[in-house]
C-alpha positions as CSV (number, residue, x, y, z in Angstrom):
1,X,-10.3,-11.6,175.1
2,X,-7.5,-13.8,176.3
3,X,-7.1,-16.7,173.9
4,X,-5.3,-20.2,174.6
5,X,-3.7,-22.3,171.0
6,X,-2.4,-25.6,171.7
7,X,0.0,-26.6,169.6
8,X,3.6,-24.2,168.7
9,X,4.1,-26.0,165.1
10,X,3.3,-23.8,161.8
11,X,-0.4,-24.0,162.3
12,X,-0.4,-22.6,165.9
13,X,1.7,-20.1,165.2
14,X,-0.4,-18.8,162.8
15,X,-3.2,-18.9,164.1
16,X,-2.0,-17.1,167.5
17,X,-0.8,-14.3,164.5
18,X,-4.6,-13.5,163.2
19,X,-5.8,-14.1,167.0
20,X,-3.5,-11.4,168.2
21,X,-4.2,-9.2,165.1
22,X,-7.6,-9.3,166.0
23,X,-7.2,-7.8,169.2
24,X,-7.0,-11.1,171.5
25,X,-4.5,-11.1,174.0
26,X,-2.9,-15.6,173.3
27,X,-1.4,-17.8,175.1
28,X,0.6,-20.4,172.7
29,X,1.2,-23.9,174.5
30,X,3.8,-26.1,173.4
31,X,5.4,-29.3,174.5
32,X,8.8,-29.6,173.3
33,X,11.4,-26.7,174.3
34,X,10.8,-24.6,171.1
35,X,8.8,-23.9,168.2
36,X,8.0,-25.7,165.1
37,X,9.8,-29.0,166.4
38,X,7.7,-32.3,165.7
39,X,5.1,-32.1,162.4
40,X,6.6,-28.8,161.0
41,X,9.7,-29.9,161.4
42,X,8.9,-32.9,159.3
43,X,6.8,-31.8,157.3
44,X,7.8,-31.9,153.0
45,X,4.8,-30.2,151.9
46,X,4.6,-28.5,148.9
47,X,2.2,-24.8,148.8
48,X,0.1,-26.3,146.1
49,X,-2.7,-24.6,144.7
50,X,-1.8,-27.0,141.3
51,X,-3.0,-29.7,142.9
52,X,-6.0,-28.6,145.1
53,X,-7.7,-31.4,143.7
54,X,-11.0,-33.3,146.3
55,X,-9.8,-36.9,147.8
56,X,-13.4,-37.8,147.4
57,X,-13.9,-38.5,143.1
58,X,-15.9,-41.2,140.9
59,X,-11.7,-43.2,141.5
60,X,-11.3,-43.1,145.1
61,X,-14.1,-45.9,146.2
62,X,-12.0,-48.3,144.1
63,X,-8.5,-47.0,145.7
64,X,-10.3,-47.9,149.1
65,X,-11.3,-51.3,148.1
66,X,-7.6,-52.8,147.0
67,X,-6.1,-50.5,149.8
68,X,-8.0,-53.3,151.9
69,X,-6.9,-56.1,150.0
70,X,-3.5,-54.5,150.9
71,X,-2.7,-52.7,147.7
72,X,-0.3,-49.7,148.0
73,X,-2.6,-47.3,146.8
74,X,-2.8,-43.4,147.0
75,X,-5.8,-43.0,149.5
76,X,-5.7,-46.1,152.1
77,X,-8.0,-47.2,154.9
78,X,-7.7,-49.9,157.6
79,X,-10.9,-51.1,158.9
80,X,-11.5,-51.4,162.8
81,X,-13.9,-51.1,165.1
82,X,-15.2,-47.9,164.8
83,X,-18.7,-47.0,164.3
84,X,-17.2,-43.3,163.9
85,X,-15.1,-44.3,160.9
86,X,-18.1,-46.4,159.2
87,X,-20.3,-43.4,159.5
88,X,-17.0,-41.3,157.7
89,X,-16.9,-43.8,155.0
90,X,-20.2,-43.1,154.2
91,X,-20.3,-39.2,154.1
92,X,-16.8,-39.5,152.3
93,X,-18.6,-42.3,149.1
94,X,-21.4,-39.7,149.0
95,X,-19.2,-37.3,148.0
96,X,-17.5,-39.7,145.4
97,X,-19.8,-38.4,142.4
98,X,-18.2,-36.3,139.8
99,X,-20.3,-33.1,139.9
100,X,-19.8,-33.5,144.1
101,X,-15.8,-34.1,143.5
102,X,-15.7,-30.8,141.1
103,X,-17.4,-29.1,143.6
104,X,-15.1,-29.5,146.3
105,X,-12.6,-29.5,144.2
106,X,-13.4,-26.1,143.0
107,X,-13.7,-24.9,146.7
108,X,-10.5,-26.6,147.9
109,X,-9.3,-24.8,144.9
110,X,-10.6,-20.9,146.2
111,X,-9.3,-21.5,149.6
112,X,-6.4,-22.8,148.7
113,X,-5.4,-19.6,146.7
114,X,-6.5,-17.5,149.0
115,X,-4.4,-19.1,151.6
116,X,-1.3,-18.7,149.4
117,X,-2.0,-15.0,149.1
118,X,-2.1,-14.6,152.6
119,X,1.3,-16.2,153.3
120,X,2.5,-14.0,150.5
121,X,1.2,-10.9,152.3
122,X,2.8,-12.3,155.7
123,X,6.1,-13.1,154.3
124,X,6.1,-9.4,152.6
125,X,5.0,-7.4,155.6
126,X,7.3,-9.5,157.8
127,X,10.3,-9.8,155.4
128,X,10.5,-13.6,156.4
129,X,13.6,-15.6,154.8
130,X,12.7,-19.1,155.2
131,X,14.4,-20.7,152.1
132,X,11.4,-20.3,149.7
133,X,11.3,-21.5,145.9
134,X,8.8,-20.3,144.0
135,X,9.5,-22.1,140.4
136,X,6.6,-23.8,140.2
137,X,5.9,-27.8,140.7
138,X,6.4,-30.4,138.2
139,X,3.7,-33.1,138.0
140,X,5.3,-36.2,136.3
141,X,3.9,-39.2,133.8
142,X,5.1,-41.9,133.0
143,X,3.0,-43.1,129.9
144,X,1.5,-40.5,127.4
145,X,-2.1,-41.8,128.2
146,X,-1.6,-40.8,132.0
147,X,-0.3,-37.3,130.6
148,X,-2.9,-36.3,127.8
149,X,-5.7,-37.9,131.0
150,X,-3.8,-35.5,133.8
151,X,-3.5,-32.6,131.3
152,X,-7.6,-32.5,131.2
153,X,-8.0,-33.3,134.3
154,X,-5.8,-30.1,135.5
155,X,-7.7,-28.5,132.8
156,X,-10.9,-27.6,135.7
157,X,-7.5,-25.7,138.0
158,X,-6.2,-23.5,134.8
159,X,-9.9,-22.3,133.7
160,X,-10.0,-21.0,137.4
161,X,-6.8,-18.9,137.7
162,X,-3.5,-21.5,137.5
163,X,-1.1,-21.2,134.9
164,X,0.3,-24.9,133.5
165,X,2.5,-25.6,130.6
166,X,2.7,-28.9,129.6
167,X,6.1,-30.6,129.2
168,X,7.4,-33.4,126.7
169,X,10.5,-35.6,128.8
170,X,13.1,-33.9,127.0
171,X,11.7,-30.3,128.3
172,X,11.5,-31.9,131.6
173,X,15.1,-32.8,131.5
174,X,16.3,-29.1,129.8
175,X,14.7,-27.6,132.7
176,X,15.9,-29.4,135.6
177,X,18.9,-31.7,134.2
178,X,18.4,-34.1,137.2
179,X,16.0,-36.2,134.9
180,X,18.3,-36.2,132.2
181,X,19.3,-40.0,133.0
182,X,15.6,-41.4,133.3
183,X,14.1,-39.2,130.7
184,X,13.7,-42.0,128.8
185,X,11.5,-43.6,131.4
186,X,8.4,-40.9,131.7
187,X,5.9,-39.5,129.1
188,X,6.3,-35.8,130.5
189,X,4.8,-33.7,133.0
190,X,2.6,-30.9,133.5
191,X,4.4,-28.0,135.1
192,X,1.9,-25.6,138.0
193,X,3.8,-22.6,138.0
194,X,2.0,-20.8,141.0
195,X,3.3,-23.6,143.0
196,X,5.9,-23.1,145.8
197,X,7.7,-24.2,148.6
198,X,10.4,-23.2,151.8
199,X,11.2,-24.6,155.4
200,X,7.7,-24.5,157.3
201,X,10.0,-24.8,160.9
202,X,12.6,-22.0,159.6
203,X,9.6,-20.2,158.6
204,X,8.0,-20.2,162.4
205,X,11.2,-19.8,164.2
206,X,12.0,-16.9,162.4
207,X,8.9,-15.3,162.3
208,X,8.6,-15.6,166.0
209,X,12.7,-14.2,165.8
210,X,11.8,-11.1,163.9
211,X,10.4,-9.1,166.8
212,X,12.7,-9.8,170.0
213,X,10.5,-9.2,173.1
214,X,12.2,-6.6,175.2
215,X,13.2,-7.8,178.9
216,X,9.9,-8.5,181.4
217,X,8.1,-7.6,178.6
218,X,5.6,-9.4,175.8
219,X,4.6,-6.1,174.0
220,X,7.0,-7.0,171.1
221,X,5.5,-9.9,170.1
222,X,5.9,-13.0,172.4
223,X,7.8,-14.4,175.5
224,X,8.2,-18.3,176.8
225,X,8.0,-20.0,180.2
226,X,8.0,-23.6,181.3
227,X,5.3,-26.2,182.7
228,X,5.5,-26.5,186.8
229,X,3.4,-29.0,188.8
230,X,0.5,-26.4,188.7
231,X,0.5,-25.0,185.8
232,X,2.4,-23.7,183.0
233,X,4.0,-20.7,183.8
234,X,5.3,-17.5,181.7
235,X,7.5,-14.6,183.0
236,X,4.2,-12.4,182.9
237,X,0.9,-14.9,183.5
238,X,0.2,-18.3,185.3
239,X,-2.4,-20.6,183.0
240,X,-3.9,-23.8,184.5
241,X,-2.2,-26.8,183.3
242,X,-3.0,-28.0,179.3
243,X,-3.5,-31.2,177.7
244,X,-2.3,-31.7,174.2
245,X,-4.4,-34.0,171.7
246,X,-2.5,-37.1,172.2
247,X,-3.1,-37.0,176.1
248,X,0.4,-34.9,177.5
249,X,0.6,-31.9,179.4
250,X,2.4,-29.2,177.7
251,X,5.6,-28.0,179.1
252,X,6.3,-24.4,177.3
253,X,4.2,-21.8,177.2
254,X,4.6,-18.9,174.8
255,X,2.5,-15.4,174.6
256,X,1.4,-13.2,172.3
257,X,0.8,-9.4,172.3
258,X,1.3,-8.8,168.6
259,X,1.2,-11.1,165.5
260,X,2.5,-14.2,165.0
261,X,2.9,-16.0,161.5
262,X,2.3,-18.8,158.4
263,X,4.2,-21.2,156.6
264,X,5.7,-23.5,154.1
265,X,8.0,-26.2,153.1
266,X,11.2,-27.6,150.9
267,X,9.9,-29.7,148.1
268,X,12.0,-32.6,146.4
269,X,8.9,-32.7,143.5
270,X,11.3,-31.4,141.3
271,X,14.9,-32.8,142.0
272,X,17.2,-36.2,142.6
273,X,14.8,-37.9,144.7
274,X,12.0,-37.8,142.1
275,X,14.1,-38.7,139.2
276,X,15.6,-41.7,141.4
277,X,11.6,-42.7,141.4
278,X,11.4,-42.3,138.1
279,X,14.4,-45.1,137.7
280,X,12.4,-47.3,139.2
């Protein structure tokens, strides 16, 4: 079946990799002149099964209300006129229960995990080098009540399959020394050690790098054309012309005959930036 994905950032990529896997001859439309240039390129994600937690829990419908009395708070909304939203906002307090928000919690949890193992298997097979860390994630406190309430609360993500250690400041500081000035300023932290991270545009670049297609040829994995007035054009097919989301017509098209691939990010959750917060 020939298969069109819109979009050449981490998330295309991959999915044009399981497509093609699958059997599915895809097309890869992209905008910009390469891959992996606009969110994936930005993007300072962390691969966090540690924190898998639901938005949706017994605290968010207060976050909403002083986000709208202007509050910086962790889960904001803006009102407008919208019936869509409205009829999001109820679905969403619904789901704002605490036996709903383990629930979801527990399955953003599962797929979460299994996501990880699958980039794990990708990076393997592929031998991918896309500056990855995999030390783990620290989550920081600044009072010892905030600590002894997030250590039970990631008490539900260690009795299914994540391994924590809990950290006084000093033991923060010992093992990255960046905090060593503002240890003084936090409680502790609790420490995810399945957590990871790397370059998520490194990681599509170079996974679409690892198989050079040979001349005239897409057999090795992929090849990349340009958008005419018609229609975006490869070296081997002609496609109709493509609209991205946000309403522009896509000027690169890239194909695929074989797999594809995932991705990740760099993290600053441990490091200067996050002790510079902590200063604060």
């Amino acid at each position: 079946m020939k298969t069109l994905v819109l979009g050449g950032g981490v998330v295309g990529v991959t999915t044009a990799y399981f497509l093609a896997q699958a059997g599915h001859e895809v097309t890869l439309l992209e905008e910009k002149d390469g891959l992996g240039l606009e969110a994936s390129a930005g993007n300072a994600g962390i691969i966090a099964p540690g924190h898998s937690f639901a938005w949706a829990s017994p605290r968010a419908p207060a976050m909403l209300l002083r986000s709208l009395r202007g509050a910086e708070t962790p889960i904001r909304v803006r009102l407008a006129p919208d019936p869509h939203l409205y009829l999001w906002g109820i679905r969403f307090l619904r789901e704002c229960t605490a036996t709903r928000a383990r629930r979801n919690t527990l399955v953003k949890l599962r797929l979460c995990q299994y996501s990880q193992r699958v980039m794990n298997e990708l990076v393997r097979t592929e031998g991918l080098e896309y500056e990855a860390i995999a030390k783990g994630a620290l989550y920081l406190y600044r009072n010892r009540a905030e600590l002894e309430a997030g250590v039970k609360k990631m008490a539900l993500l260690a009795e299914h399959g994540q391994k924590q250690e809990v950290l006084d400041a000093s033991e923060v500081a010992k093992l990255d020394p960046v905090f060593e000035p503002v240890k003084t300023k936090i409680a502790g932290a609790i420490r995810d050690l399945g957590d990871s991270s790397g370059d998520s545009r490194l990681f599509t670049e170079r996974r679409v790098a690892s198989r050079p297609p040979s001349p005239g040829s897409t057999s090795s994995g992929w090849s990349a054309g340009r958008a005419s007035a018609t229609g975006c054009v490869s070296p081997r097919r002609r496609s109709s012309p493509a609209t991205t989301g946000a309403g522009r017509r896509a000027t690169s098209t890239t194909s695929f005959a074989s797999p594809a691939t995932c991705f990740p990010t760099p993290s600053t959750t441990i490091g200067e930036s996050t002790a510079r917060a902590c200063a604060r």
